[in-house]
C-alpha positions in Angstrom: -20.6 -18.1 14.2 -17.7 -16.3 16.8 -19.3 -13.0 17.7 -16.2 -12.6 20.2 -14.0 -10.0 19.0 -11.4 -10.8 21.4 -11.6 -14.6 19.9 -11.8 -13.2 16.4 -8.9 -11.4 16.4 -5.7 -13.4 15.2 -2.2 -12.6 14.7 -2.4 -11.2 11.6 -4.6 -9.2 12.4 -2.9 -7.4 15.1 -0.6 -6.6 12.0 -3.2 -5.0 10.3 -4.1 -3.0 13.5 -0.3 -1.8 13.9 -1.0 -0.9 10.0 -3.6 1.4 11.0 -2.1 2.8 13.8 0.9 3.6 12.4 -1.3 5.5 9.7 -2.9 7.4 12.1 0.2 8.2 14.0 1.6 9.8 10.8 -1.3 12.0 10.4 -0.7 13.2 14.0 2.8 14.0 13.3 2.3 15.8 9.6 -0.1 17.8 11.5 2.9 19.2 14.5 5.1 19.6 11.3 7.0 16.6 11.7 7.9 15.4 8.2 10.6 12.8 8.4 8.9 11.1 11.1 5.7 10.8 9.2 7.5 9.7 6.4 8.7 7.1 8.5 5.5 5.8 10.0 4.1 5.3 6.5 6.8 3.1 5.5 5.9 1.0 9.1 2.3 0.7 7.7 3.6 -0.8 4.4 5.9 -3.5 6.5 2.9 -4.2 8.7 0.7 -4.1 5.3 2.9 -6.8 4.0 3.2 -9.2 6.9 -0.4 -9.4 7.5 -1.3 -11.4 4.9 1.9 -13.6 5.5 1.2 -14.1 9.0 -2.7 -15.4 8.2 -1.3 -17.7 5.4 0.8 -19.2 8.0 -1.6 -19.5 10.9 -4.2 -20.7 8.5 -6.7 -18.3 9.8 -9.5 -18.5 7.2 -12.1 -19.7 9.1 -12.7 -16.1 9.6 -11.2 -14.7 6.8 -13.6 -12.3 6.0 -12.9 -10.5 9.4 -9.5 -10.2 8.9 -9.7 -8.9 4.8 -12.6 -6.0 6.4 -9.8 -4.9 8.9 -7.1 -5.5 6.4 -8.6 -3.2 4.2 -10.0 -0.7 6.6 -6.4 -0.4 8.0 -5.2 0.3 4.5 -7.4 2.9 3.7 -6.2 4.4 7.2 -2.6 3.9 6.3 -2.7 4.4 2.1 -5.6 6.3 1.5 -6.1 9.1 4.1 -2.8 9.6 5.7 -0.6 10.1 2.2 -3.5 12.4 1.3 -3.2 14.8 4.3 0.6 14.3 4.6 0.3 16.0 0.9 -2.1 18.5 1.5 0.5 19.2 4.6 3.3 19.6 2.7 1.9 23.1 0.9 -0.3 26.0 2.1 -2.1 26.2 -1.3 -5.9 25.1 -0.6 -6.3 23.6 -4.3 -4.2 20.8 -2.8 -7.1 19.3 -1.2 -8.5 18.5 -5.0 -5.4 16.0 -5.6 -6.0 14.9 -1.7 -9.6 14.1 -2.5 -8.5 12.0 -5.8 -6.1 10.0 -3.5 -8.8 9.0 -1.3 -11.3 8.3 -3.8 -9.5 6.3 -5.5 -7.9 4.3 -2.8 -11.1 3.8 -1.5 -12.2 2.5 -4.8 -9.5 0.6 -5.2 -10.2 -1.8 -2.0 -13.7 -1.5 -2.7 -13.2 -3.4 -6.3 -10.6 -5.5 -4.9 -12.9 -6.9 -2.1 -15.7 -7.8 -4.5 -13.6 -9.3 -6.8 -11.8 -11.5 -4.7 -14.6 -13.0 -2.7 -15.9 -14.8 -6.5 -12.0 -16.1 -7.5 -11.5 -19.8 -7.3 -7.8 -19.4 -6.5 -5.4 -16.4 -5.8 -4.0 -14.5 -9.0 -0.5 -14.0 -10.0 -1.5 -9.9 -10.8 -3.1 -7.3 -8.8 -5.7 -5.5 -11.1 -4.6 -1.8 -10.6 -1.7 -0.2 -8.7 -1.4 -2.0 -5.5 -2.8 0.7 -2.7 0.6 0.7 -0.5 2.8 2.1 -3.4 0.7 5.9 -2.1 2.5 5.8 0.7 5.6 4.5 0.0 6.6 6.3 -2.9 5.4 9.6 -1.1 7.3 8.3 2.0 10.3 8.1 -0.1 10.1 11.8 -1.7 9.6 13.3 1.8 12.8 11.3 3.1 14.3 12.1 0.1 14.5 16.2 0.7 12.3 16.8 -2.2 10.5 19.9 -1.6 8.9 20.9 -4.8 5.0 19.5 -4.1 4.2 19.6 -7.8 6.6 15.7 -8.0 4.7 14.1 -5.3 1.2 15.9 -6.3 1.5 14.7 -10.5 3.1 11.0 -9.6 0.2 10.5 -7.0 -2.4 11.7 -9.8 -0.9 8.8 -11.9 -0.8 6.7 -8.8 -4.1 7.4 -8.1 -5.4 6.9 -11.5 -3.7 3.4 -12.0 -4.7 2.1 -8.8 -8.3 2.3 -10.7 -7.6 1.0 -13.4 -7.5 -2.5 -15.4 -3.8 -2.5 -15.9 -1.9 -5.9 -14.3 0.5 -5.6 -11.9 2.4 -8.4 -11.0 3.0 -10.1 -7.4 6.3 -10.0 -6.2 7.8 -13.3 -5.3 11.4 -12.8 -5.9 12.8 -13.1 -2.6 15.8 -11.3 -3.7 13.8 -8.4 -5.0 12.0 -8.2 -1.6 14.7 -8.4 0.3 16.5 -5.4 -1.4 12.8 -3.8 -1.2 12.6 -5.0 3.0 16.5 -3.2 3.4 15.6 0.1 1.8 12.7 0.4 3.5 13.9 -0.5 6.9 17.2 1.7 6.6 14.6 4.6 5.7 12.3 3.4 8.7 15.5 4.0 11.5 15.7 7.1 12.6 19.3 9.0 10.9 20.4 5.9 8.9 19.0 7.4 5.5 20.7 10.7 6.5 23.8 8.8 7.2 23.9 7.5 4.2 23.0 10.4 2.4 19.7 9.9 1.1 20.6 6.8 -1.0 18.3 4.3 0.3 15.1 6.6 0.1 16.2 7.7 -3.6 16.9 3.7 -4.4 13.3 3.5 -2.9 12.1 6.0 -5.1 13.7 4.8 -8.1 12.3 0.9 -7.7 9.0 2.0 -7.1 8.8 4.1 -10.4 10.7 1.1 -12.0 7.5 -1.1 -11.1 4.8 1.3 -11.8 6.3 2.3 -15.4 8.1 -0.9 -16.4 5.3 -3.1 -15.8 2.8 -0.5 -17.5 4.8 -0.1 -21.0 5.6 -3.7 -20.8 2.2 -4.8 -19.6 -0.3 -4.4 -22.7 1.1 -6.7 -25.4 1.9 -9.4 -22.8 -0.5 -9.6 -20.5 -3.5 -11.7 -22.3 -0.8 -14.3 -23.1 0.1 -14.7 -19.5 -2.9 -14.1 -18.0 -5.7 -16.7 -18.2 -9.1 -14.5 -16.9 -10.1 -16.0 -13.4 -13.2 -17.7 -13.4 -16.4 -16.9 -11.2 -17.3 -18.7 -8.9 -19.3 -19.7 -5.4 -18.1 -16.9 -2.8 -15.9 -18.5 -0.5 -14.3 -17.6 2.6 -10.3 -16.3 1.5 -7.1 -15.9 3.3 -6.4 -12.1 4.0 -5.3 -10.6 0.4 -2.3 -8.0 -0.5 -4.2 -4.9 -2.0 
């Protein structure tokens, strides 16, 4: 076994690093009062969040695959768990704010945690996530704060029901549309450049907005009477090593 870190790390890991960093960089900046350009490192943890697992698909790195889904995972508990929930408790001087903060973390953190024993006994990747996938934290609170809204009881009661589904045994589908993701790829990135959303006055981070509530409530209302008849119950299984995952 490569005990090596330098020969362990791959590509896509470096991704998932970036991820991490860019979490940690928006805690920094929430905490010098710097808003929109916390808001705008989140959204960079969600793009690195999104190529990571892309990049060790394509590099076949699964020989250590259970390196790269730990750092995956740490790096989006960095990026989705902590930093949303002290970029919320930020955003108001009221010290019962660290209640909904705690609940973010909690739940993200239980959220990965479920995720990575579940995946290790699949015999083949899903078509659904099993809960809210962790990244929609930070992007849809990404998106609010770009967005100019100030009232902290909208982010604070849709990241209670973020929270809460992230946790729970509702299916949420995978994206493959590549329309869809490019539309997703172009809001996000004209949110990510510095003025553009301002330019533009506000529409891409309200778009944003509006497309992630479209997936979280859509699929939800739509998900109970469908689901068993699309979704065949994955089988367990011998562990086995596993390309990185999307959380």
């Amino acid at each position: 076994m490569e005990t090596n870190i330098l020969k362990m790390i791959t590509i896509a890991d470096i991704a998932s690093i970036a991820n991490a960093v860019c979490g940690l960089l928006a805690i920094f900046l929430i905490l010098n009062g710097n808003n929109i350009a916390s808001a705008q490192l989140l959204l960079l943890a969600v793009v690195f969040d999104c190529i990571d697992g892309t990049l060790a698909r394509k590099f076949n790195t699964h020989t250590i695959g259970a390196f790269g889904e730990t750092i995956d995972s740490l790096a989006d508990m960095i990026s989705f768990g902590v930093a949303p929930a002290i970029v919320l408790y930020m955003m108001s001087n009221s010290y019962w704010i660290i209640i909904p903060s705690l609940i973010i973390v909690v739940c993200g953190l239980l959220r990965l945690t479920r995720y990575n024993t579940i995946i290790e006994y699949q015999d083949e990747p899903t078509k659904t996530f099993l809960g809210l996938p962790i990244p929609v934290t930070s992007t849809l609170l990404a998106a609010l704060i770009l967005a100019g809204i100030t009232n902290i009881y909208i982010p604070i009661i849709l990241l209670m029901i973020v929270s809460i589904l992230m946790v729970s045994e509702v299916k949420y589908p995978k994206i493959k549309n590549k329309k869809l993701i490019a539309i997703a790829a172009i809001l996000i990135i004209l949110c990510i450049i510095p003025y553009i959303n301002g330019i533009l006055y506000l529409v891409p981070s309200y778009l944003l907005i509006i497309g992630v509530l479209i997936y979280i409530f859509a699929i939800l209302f739509g998900n109970y009477k469908t689901i068993q008849l699309n979704e065949v119950a994955p089988k367990t299984r011998r562990k086995r090593p596993s390309l990185y995952k999307d959380e």
